[in-house]
Backbone as XML, in Angstrom:
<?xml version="1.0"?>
<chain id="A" units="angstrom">
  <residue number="1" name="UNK">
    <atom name="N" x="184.716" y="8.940" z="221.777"/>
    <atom name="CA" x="183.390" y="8.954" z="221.162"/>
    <atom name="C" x="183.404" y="9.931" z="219.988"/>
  </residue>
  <residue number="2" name="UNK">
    <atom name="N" x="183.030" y="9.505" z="218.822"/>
    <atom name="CA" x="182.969" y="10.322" z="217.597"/>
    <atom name="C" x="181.857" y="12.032" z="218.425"/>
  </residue>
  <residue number="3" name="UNK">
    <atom name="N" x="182.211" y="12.843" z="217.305"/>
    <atom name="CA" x="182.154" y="13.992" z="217.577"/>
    <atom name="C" x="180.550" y="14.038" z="217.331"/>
  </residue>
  <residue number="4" name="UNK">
    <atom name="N" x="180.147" y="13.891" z="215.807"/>
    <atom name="CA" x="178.870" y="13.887" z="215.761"/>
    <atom name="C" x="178.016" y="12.988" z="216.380"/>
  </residue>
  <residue number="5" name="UNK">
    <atom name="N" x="178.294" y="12.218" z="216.951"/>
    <atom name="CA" x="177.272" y="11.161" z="218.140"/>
    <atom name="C" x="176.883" y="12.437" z="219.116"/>
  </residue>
  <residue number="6" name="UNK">
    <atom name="N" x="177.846" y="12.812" z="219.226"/>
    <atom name="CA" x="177.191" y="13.928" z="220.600"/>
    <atom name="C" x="176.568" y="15.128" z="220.428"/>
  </residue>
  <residue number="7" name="UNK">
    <atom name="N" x="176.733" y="15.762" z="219.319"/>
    <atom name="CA" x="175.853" y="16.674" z="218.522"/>
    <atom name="C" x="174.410" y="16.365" z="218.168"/>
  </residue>
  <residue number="8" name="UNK">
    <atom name="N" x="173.659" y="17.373" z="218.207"/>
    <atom name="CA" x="172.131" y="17.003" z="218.310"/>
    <atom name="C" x="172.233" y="17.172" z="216.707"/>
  </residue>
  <residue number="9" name="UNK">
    <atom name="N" x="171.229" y="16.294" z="216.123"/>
    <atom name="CA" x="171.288" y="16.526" z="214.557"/>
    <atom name="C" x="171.021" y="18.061" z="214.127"/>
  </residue>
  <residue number="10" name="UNK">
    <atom name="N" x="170.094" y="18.209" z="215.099"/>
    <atom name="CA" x="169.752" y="20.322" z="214.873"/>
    <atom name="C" x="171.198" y="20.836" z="214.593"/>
  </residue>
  <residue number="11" name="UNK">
    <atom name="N" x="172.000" y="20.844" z="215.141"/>
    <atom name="CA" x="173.524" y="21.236" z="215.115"/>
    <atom name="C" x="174.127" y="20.414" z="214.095"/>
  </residue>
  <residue number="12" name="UNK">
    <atom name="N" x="174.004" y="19.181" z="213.699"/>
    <atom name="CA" x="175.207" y="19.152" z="212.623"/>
    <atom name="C" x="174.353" y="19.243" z="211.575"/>
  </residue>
  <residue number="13" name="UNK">
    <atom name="N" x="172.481" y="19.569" z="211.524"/>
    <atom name="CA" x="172.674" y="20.234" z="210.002"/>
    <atom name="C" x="173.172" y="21.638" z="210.361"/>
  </residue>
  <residue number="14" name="UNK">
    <atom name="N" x="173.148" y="22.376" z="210.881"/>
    <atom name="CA" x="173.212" y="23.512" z="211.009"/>
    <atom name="C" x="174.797" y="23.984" z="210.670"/>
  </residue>
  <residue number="15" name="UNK">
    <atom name="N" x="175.866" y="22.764" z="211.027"/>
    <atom name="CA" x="176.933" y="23.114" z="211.184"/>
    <atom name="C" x="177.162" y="22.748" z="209.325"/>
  </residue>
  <residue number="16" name="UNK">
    <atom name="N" x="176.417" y="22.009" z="208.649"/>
    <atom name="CA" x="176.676" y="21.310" z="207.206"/>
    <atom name="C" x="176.534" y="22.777" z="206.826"/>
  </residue>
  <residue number="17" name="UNK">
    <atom name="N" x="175.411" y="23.504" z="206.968"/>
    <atom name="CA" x="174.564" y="24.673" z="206.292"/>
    <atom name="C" x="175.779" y="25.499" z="206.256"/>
  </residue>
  <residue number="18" name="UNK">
    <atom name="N" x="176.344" y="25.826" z="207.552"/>
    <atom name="CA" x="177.211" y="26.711" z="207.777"/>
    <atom name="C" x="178.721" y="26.787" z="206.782"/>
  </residue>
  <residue number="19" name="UNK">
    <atom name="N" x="179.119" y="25.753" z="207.003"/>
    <atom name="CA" x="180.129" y="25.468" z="205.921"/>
    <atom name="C" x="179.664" y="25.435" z="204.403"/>
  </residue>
  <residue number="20" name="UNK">
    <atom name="N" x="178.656" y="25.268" z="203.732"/>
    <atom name="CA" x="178.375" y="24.898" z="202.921"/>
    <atom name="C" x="178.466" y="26.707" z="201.853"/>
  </residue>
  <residue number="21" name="UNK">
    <atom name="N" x="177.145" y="27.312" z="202.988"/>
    <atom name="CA" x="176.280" y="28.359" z="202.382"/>
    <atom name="C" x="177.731" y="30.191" z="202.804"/>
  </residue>
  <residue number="22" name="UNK">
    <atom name="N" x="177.429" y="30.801" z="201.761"/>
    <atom name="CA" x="178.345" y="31.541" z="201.730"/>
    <atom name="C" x="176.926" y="32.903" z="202.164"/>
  </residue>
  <residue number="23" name="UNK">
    <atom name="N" x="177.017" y="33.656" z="203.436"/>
    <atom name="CA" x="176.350" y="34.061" z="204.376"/>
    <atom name="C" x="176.614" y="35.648" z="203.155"/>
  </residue>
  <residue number="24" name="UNK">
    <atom name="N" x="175.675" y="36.837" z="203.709"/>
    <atom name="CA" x="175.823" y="38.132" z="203.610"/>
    <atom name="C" x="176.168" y="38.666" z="204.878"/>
  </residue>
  <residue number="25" name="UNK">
    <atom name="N" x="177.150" y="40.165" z="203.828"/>
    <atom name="CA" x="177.504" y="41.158" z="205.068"/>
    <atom name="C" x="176.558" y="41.661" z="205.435"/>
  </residue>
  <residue number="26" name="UNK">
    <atom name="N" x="176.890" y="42.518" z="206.529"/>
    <atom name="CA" x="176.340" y="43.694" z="207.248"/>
    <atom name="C" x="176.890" y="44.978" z="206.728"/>
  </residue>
  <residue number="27" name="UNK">
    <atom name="N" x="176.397" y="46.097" z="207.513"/>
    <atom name="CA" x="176.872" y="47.378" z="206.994"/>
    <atom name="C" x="178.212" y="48.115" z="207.124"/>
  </residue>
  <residue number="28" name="UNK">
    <atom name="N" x="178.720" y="46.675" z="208.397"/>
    <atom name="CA" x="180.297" y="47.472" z="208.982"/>
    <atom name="C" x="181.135" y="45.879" z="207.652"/>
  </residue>
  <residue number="29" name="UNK">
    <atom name="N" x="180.627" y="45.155" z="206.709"/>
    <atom name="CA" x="180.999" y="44.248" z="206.358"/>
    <atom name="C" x="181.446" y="43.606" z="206.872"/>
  </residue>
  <residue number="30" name="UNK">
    <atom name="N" x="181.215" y="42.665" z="208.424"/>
    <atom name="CA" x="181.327" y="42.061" z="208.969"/>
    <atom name="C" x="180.174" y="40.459" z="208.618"/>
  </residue>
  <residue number="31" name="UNK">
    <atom name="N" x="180.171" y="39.729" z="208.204"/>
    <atom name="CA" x="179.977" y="38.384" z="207.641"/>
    <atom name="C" x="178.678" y="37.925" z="209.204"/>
  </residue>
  <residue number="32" name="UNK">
    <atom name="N" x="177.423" y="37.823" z="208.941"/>
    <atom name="CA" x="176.150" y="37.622" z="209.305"/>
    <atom name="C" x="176.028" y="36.542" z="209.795"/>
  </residue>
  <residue number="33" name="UNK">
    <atom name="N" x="176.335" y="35.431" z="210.710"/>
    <atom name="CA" x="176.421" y="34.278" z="211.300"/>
    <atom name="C" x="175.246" y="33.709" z="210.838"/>
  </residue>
  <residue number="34" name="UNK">
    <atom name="N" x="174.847" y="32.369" z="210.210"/>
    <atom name="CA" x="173.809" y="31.181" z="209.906"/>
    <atom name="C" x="173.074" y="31.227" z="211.038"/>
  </residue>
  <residue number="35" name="UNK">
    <atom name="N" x="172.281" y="31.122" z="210.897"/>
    <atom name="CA" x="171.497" y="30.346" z="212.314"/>
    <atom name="C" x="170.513" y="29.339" z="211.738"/>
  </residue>
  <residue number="36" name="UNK">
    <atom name="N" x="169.894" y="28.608" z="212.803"/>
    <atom name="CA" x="167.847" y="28.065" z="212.066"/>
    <atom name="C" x="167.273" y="28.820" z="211.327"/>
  </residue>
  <residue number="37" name="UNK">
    <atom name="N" x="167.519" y="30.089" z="211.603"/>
    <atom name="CA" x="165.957" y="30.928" z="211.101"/>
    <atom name="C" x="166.553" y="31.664" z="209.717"/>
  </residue>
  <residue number="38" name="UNK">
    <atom name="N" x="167.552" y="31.008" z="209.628"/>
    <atom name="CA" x="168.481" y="32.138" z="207.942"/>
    <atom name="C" x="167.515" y="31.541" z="207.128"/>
  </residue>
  <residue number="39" name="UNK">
    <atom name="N" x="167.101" y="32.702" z="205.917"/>
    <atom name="CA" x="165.979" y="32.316" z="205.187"/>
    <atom name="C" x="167.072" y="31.617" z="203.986"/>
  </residue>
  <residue number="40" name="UNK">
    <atom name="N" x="166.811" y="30.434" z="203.593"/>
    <atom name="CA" x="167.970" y="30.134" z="202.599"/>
    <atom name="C" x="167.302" y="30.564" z="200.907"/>
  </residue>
  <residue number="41" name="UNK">
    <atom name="N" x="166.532" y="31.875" z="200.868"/>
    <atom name="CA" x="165.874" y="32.035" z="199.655"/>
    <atom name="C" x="166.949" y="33.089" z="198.857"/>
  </residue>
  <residue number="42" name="UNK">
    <atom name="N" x="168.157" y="33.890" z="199.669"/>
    <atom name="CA" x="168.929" y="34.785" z="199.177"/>
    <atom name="C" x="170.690" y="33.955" z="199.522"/>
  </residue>
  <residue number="43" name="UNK">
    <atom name="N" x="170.930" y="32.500" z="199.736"/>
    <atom name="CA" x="172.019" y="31.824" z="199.326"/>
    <atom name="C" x="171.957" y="31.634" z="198.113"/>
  </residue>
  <residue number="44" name="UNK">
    <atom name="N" x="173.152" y="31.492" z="197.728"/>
    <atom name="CA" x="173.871" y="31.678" z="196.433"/>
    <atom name="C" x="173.392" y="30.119" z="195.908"/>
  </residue>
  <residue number="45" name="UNK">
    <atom name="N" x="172.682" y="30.098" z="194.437"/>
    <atom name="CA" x="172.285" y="28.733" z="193.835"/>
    <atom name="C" x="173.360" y="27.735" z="194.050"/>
  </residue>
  <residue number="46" name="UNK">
    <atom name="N" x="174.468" y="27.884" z="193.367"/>
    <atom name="CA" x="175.193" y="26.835" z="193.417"/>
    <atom name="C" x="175.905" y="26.288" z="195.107"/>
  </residue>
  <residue number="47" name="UNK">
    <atom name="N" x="175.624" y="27.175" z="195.603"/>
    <atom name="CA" x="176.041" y="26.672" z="197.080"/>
    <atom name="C" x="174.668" y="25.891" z="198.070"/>
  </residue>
  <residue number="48" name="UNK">
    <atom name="N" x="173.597" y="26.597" z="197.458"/>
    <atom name="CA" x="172.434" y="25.450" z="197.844"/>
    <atom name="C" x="172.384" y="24.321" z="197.065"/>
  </residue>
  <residue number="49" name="UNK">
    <atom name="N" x="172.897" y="24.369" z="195.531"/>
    <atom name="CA" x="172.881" y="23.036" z="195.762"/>
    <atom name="C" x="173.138" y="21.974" z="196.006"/>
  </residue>
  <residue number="50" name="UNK">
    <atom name="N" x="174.874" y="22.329" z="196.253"/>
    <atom name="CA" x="175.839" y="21.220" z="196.949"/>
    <atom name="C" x="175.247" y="21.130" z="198.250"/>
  </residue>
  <residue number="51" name="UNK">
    <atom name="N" x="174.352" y="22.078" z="199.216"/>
    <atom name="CA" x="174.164" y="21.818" z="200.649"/>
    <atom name="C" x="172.875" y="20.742" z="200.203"/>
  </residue>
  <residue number="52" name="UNK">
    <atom name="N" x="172.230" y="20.915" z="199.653"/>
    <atom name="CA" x="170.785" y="20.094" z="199.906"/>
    <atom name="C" x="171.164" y="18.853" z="198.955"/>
  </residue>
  <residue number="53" name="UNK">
    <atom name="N" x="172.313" y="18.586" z="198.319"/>
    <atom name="CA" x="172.933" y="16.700" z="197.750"/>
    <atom name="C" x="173.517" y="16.431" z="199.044"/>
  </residue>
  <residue number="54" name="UNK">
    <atom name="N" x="174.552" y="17.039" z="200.017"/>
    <atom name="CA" x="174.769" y="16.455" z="200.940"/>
    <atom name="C" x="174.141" y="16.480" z="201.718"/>
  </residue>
  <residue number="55" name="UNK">
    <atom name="N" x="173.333" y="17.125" z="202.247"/>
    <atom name="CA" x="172.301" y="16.940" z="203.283"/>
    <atom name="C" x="171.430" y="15.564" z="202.576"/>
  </residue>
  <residue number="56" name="UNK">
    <atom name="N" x="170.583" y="15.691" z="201.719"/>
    <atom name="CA" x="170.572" y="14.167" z="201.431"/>
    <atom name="C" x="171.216" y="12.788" z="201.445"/>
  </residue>
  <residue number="57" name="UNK">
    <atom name="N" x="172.300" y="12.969" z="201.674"/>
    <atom name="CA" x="173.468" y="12.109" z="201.300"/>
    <atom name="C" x="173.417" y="11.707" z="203.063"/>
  </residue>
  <residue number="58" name="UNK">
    <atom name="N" x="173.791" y="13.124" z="203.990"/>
    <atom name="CA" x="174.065" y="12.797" z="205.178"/>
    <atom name="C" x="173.088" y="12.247" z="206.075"/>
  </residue>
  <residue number="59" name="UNK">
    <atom name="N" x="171.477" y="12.768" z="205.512"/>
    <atom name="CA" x="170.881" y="12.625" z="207.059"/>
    <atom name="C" x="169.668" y="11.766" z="206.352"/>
  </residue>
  <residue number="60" name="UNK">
    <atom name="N" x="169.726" y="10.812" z="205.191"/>
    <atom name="CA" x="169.046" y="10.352" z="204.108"/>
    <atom name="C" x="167.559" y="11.035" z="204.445"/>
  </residue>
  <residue number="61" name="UNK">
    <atom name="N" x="167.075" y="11.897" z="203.561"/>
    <atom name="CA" x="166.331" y="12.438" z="203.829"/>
    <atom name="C" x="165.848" y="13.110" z="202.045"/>
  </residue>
  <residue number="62" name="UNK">
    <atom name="N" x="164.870" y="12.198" z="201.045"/>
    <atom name="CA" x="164.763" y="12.427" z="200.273"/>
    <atom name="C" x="163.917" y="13.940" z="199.853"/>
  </residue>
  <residue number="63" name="UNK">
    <atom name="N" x="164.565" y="14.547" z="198.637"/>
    <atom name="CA" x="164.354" y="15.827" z="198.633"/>
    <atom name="C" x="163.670" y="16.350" z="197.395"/>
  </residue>
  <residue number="64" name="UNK">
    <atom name="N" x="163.626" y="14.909" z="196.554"/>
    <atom name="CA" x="162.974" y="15.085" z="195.224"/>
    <atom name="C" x="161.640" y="15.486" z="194.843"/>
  </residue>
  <residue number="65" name="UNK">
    <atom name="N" x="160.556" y="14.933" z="196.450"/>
    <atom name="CA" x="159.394" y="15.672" z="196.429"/>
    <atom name="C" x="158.608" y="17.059" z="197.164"/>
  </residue>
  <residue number="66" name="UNK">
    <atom name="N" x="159.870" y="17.658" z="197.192"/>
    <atom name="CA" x="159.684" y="19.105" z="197.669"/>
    <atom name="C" x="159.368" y="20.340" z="196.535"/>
  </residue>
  <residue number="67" name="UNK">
    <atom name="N" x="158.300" y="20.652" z="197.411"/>
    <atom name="CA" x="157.655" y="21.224" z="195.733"/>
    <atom name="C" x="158.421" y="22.952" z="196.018"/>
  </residue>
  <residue number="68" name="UNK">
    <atom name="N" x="159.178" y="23.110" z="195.494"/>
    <atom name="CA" x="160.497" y="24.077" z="195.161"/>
    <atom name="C" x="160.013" y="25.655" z="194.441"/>
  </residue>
  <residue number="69" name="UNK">
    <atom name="N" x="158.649" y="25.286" z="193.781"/>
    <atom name="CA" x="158.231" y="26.720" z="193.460"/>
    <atom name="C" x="157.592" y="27.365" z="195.231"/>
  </residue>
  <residue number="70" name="UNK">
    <atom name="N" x="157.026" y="26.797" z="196.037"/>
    <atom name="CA" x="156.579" y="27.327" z="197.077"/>
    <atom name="C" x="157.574" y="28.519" z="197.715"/>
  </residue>
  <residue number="71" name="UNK">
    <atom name="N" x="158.912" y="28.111" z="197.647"/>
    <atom name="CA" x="159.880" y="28.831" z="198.529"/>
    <atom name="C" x="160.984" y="29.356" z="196.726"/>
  </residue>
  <residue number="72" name="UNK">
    <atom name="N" x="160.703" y="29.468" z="196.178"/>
    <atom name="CA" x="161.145" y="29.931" z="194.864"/>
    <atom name="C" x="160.366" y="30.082" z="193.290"/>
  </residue>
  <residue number="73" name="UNK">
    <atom name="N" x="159.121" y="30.695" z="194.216"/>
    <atom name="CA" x="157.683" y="30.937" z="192.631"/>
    <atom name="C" x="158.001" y="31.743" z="192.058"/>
  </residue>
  <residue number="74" name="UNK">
    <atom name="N" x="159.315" y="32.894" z="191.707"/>
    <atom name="CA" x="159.487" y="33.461" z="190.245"/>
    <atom name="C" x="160.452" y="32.297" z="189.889"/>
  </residue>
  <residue number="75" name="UNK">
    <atom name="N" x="160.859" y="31.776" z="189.997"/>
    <atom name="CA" x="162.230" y="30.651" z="188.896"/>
    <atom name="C" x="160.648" y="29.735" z="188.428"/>
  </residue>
  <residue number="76" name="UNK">
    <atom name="N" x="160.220" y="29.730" z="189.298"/>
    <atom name="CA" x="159.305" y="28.212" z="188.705"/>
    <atom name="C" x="157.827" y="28.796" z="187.961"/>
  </residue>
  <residue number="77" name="UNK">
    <atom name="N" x="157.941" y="30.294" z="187.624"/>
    <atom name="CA" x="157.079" y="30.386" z="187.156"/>
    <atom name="C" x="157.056" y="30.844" z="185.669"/>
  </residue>
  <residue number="78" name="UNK">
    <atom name="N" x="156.414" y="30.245" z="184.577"/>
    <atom name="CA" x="156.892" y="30.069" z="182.936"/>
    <atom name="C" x="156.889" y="31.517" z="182.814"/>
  </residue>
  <residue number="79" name="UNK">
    <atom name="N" x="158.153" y="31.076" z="181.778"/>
    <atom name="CA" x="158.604" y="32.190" z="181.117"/>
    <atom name="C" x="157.451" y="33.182" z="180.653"/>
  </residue>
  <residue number="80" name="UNK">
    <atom name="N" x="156.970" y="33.015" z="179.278"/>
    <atom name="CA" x="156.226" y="33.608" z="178.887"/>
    <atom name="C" x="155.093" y="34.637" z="180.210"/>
  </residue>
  <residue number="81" name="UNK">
    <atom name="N" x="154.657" y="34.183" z="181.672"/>
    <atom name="CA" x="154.466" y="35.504" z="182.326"/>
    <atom name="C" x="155.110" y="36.156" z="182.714"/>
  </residue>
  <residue number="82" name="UNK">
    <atom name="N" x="156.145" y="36.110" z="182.815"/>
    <atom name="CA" x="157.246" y="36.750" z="183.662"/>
    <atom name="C" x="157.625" y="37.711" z="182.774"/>
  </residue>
  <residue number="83" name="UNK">
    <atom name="N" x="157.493" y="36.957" z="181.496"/>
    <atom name="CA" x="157.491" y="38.169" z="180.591"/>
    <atom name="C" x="156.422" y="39.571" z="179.910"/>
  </residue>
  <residue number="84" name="UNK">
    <atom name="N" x="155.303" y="38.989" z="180.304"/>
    <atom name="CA" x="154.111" y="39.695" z="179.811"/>
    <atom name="C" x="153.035" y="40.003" z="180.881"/>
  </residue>
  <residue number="85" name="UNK">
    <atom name="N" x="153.130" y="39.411" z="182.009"/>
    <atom name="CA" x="151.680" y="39.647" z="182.933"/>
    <atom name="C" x="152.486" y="40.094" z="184.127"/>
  </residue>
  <residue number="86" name="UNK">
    <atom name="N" x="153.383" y="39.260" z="184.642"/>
    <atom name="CA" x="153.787" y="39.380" z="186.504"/>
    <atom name="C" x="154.583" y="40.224" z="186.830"/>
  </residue>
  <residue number="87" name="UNK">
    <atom name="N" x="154.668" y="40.426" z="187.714"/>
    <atom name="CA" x="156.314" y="41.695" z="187.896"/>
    <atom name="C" x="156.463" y="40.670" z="189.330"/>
  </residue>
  <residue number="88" name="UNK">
    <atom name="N" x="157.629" y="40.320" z="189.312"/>
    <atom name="CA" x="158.670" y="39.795" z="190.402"/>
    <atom name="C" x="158.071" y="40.088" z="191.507"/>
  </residue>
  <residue number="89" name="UNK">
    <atom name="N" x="157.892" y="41.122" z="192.297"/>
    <atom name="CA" x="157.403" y="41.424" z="193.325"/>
    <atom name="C" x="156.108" y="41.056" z="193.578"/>
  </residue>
  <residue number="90" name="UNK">
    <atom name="N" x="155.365" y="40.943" z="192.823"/>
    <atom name="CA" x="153.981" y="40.498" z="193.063"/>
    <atom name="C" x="154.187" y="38.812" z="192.931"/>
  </residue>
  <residue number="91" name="UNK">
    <atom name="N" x="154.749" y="38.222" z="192.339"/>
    <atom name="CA" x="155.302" y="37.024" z="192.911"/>
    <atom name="C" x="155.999" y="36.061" z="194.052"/>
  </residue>
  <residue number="92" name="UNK">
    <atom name="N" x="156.868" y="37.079" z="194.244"/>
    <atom name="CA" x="157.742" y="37.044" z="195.319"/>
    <atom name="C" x="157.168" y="36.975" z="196.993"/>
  </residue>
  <residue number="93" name="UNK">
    <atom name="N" x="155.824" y="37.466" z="196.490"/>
    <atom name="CA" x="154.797" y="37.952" z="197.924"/>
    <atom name="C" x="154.270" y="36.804" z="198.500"/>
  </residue>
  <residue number="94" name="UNK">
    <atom name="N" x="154.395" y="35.824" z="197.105"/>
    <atom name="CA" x="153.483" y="34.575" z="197.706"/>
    <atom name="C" x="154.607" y="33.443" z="197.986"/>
  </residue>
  <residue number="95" name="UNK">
    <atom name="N" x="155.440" y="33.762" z="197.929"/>
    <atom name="CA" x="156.580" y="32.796" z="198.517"/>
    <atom name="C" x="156.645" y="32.249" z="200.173"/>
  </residue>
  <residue number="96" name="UNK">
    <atom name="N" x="156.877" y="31.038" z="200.342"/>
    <atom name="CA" x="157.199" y="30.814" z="201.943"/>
    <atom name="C" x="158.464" y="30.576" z="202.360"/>
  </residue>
  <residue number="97" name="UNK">
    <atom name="N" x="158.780" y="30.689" z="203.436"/>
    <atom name="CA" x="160.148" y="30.650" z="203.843"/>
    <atom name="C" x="160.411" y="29.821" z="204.135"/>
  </residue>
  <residue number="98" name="UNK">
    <atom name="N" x="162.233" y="29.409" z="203.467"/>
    <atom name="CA" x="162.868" y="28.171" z="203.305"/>
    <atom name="C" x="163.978" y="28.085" z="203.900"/>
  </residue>
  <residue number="99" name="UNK">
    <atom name="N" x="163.878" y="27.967" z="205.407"/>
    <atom name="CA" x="165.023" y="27.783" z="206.602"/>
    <atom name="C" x="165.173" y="26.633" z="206.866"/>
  </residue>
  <residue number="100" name="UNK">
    <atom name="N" x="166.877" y="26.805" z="207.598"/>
    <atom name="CA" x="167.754" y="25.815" z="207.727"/>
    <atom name="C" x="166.916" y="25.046" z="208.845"/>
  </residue>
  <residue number="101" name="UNK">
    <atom name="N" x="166.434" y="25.522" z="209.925"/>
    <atom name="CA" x="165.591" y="24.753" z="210.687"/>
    <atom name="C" x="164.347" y="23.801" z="210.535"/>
  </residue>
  <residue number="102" name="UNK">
    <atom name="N" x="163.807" y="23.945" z="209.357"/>
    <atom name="CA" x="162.920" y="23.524" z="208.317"/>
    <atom name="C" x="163.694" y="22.182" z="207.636"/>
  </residue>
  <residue number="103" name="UNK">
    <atom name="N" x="164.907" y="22.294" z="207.687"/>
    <atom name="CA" x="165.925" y="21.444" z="206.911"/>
    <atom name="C" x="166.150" y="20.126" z="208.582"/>
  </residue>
  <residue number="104" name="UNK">
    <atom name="N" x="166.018" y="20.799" z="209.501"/>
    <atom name="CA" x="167.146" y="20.033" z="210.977"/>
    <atom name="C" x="165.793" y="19.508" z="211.303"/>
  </residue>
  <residue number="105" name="UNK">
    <atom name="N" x="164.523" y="19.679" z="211.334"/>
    <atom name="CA" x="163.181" y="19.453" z="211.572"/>
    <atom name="C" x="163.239" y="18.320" z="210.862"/>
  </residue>
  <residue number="106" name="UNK">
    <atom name="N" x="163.598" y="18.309" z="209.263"/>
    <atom name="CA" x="163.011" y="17.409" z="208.390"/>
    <atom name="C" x="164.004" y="15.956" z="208.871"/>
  </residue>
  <residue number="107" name="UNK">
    <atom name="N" x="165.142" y="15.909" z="208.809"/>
    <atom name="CA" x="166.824" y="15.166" z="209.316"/>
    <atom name="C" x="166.204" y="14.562" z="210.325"/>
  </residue>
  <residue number="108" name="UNK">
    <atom name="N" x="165.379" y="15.206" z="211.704"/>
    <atom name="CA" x="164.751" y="14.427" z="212.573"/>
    <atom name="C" x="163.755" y="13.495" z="212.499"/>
  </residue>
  <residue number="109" name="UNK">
    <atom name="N" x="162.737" y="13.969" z="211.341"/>
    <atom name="CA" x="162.160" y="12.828" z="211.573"/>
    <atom name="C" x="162.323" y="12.183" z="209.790"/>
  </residue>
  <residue number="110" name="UNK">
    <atom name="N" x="163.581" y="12.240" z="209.828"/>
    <atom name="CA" x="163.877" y="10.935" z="208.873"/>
    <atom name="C" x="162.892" y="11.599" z="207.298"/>
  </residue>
  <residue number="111" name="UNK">
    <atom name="N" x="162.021" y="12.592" z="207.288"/>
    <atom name="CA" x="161.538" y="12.704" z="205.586"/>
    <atom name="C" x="161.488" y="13.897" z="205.629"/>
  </residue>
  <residue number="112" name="UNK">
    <atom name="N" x="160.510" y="14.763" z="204.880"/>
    <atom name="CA" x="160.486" y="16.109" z="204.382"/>
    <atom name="C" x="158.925" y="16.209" z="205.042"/>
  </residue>
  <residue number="113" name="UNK">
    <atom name="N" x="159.442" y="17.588" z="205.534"/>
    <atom name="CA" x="158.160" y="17.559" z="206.502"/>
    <atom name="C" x="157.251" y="18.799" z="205.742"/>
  </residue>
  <residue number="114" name="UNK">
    <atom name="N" x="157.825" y="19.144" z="205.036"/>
    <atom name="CA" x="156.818" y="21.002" z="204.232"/>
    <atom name="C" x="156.025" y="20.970" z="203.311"/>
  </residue>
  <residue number="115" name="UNK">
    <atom name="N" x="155.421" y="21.837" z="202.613"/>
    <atom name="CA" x="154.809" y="22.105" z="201.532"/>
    <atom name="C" x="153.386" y="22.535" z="201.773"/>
  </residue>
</chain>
């Protein structure tokens, strides 16, 4: 019997995430294990974005209408305040969190469940 038949989809996104996303140390620099609840707002851009084309790819689960400033409102917010009115942190406050379990939630029921 193939391997992923027997894996709960919670686990093989989790296991995609894992391979995909390049994790932070700790203080003894020992490498921070993935879980559900890893906030994916401090993975490295280019490694989220190869995880969230294959996660589309794998668990068809379209991703184009995920509104992306919610869980990343300083990138999505125009230049010109960022330059003259906001300071990062006061931005950053209104952000929601964008976990892998949020991702194994969505894989289950087949669309995008947030926003």
């Amino acid at each position: 019997m193939d391997i992923l038949l027997m894996k709960s989809i919670q686990d093989q996104v989790l296991d995609l995430f894992k391979e995909e996303i390049s994790t932070c140390l700790d203080r003894n620099w020992k490498e921070i294990p993935l879980e559900l609840d890893y906030d994916l707002f401090d993975a490295p851009g280019d490694d989220l974005h190869e995880v969230l084309d294959k996660f589309e790819k794998q668990f068809n689960v379209d991703l184009s209408g995920v509104n992306w400033s919610c869980y990343f409102p300083w990138e999505n917010t125009p230049l010109i305040q960022r330059w003259f009115k906001l300071k990062r942190e006061d931005v950053e406050r209104t952000r929601k969190p964008l976990t892998v379990k949020m991702f194994a939630e969505s894989a289950k029921a087949g669309k995008w469940l947030y926003d």
